[in-house]
N, CA and C of each residue as an Amber inpcrd file, in Angstrom:
protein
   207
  -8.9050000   5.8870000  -4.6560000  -9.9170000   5.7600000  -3.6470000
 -10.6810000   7.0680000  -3.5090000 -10.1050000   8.0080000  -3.3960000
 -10.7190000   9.4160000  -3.3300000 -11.7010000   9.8600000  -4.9090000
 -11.4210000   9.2400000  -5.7320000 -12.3060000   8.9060000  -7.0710000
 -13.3310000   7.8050000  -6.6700000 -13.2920000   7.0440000  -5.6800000
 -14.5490000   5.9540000  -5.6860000 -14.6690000   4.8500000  -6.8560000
 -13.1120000   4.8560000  -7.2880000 -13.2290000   4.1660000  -8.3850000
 -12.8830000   2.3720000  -7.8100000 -12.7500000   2.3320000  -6.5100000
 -12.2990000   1.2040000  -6.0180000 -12.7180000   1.7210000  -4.4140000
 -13.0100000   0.7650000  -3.1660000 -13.1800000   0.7630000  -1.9240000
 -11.6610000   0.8300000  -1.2880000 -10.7400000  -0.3070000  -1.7210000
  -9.5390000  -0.4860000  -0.9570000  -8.4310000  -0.1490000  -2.0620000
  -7.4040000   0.1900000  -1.6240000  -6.2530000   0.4620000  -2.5350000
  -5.8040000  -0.9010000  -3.2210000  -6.3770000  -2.0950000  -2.9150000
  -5.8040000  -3.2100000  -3.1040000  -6.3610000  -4.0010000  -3.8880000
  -7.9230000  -3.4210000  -4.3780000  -8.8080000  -3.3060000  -5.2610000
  -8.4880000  -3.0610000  -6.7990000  -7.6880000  -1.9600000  -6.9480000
  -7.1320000  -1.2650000  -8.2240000  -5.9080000  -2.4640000  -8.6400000
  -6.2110000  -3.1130000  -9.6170000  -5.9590000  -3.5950000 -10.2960000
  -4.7050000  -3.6320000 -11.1470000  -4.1270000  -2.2000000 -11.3480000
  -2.9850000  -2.0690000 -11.5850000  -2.1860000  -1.4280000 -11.0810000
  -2.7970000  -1.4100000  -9.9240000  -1.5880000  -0.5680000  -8.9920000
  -0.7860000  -1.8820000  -8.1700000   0.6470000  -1.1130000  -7.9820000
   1.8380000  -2.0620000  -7.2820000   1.4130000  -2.4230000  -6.0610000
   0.8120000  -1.5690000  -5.3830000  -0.1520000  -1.9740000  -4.3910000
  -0.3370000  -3.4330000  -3.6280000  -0.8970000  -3.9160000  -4.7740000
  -1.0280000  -5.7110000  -4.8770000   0.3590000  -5.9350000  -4.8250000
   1.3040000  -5.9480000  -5.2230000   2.6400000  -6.4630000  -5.1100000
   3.2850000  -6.0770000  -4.0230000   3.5910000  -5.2520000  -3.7090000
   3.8500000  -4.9920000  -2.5490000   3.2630000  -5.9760000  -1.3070000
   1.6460000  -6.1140000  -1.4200000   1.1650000  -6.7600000  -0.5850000
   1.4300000  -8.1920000  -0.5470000   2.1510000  -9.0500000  -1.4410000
   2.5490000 -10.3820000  -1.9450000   0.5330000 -10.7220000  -2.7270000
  -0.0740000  -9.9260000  -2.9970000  -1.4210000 -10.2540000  -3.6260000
  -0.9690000 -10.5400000  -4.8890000   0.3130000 -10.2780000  -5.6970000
   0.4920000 -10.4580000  -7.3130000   1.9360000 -10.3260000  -7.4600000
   2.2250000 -11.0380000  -8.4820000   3.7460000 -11.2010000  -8.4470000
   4.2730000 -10.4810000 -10.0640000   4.1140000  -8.9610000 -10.0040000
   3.8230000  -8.4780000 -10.8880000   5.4810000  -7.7490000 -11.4740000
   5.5430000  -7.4130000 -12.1310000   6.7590000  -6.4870000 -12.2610000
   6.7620000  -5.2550000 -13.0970000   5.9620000  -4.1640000 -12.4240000
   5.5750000  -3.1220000 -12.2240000   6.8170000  -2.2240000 -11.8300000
   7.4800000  -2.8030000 -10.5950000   8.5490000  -1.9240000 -10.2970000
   9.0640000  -3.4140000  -9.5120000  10.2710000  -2.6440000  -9.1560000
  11.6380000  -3.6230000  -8.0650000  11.6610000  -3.1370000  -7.0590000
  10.5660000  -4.5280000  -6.2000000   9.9420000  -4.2340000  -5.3290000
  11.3240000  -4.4950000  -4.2390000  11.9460000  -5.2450000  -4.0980000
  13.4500000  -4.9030000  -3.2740000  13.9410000  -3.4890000  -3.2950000
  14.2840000  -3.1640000  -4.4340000  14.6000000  -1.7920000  -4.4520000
  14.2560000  -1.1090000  -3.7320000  12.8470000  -0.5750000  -4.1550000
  12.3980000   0.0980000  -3.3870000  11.8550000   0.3470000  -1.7650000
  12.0970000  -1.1240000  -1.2580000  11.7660000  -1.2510000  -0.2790000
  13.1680000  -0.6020000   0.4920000  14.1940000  -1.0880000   0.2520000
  15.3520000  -0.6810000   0.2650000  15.5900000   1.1080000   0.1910000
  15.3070000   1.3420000  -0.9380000  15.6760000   2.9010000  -0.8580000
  14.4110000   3.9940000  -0.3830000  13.0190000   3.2800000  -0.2200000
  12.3570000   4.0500000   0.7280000  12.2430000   3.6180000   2.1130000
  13.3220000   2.6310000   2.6890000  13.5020000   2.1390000   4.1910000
  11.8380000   1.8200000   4.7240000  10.9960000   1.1050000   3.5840000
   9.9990000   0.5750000   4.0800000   9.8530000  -0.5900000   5.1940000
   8.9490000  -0.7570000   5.9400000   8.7660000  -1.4250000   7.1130000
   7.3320000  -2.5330000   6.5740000   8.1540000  -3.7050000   5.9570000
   7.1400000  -4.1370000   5.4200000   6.1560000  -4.8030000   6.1310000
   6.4880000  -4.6770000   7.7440000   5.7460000  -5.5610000   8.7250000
   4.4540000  -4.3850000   9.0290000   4.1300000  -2.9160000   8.1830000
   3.6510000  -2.1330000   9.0400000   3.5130000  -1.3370000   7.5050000
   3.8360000  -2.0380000   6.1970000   3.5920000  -1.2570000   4.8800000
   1.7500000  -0.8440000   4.7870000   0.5320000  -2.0730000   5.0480000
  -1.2070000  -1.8110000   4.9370000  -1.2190000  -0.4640000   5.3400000
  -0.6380000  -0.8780000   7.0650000  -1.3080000   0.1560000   8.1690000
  -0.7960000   1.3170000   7.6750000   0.3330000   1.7510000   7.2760000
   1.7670000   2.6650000   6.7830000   0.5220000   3.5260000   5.7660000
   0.3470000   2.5910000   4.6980000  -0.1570000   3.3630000   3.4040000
  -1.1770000   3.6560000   3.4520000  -2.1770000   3.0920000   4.5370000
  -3.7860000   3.7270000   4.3760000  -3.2390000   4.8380000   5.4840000
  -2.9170000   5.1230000   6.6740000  -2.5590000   5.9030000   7.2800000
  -2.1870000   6.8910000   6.3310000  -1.4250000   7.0890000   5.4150000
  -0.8880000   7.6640000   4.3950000  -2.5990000   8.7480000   3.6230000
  -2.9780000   7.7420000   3.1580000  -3.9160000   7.9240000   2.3360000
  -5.1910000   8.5510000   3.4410000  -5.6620000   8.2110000   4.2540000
  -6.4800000   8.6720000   5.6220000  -6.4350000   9.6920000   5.9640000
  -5.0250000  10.2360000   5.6090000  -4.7930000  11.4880000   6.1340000
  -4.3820000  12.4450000   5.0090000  -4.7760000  12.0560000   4.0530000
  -4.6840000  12.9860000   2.9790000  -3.2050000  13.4420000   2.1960000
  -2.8720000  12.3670000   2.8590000  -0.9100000  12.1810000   2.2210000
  -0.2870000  12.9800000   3.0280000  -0.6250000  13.3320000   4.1950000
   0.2130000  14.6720000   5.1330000   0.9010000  13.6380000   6.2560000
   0.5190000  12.2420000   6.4060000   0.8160000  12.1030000   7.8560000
   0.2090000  10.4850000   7.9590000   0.6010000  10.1810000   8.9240000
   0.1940000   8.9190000   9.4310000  -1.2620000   8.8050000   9.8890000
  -1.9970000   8.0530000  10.5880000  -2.8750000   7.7780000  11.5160000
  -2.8380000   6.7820000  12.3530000  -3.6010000   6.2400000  13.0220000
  -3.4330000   4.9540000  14.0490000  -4.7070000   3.7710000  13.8720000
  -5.6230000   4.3630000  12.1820000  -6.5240000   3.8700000  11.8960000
  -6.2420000   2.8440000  10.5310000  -6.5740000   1.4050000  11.0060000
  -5.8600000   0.1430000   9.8160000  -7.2740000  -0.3150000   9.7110000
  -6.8870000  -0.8410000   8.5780000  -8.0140000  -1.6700000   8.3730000
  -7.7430000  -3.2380000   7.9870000  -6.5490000  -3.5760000   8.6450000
  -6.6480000  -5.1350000   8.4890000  -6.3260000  -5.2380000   7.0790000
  -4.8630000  -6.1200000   7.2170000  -5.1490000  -7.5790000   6.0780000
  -4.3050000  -8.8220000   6.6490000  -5.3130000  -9.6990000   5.9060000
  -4.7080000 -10.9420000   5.8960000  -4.2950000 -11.5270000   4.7230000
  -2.9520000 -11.9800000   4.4650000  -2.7830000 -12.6600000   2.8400000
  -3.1910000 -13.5710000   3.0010000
């Protein structure tokens, strides 16, 4: 996103991204796994990762931008 090579992270095409989001049922990585060993909150993963990304990978924010599957 910071390349402008895509608007939304969910855009990029080969990122796990989409899987994570249930957008692709890809096997990229083990998405249990990891949900598991990074104690992700998958009710709060969108808001989680653009917060992530918003803030320049330092920190959260309180700014989402919505999804709906």
């Amino acid at each position: 996103m910071r390349t402008k090579l895509v608007d939304k992270m969910e855009d990029w095409e080969y990122s796990s991204f989409r899987d994570y989001l249930g957008l692709r049922n890809g096997t990229l990585t083990n998405k249990e796994l990891a949900i598991q060993l990074l104690d992700l909150d998958m009710n709060r993963f969108y808001e989680d990762s653009y917060g992530i990304i918003n803030d320049g990978g330092h920190g959260f924010d309180d700014g989402c931008h919505g999804f709906e599957p």
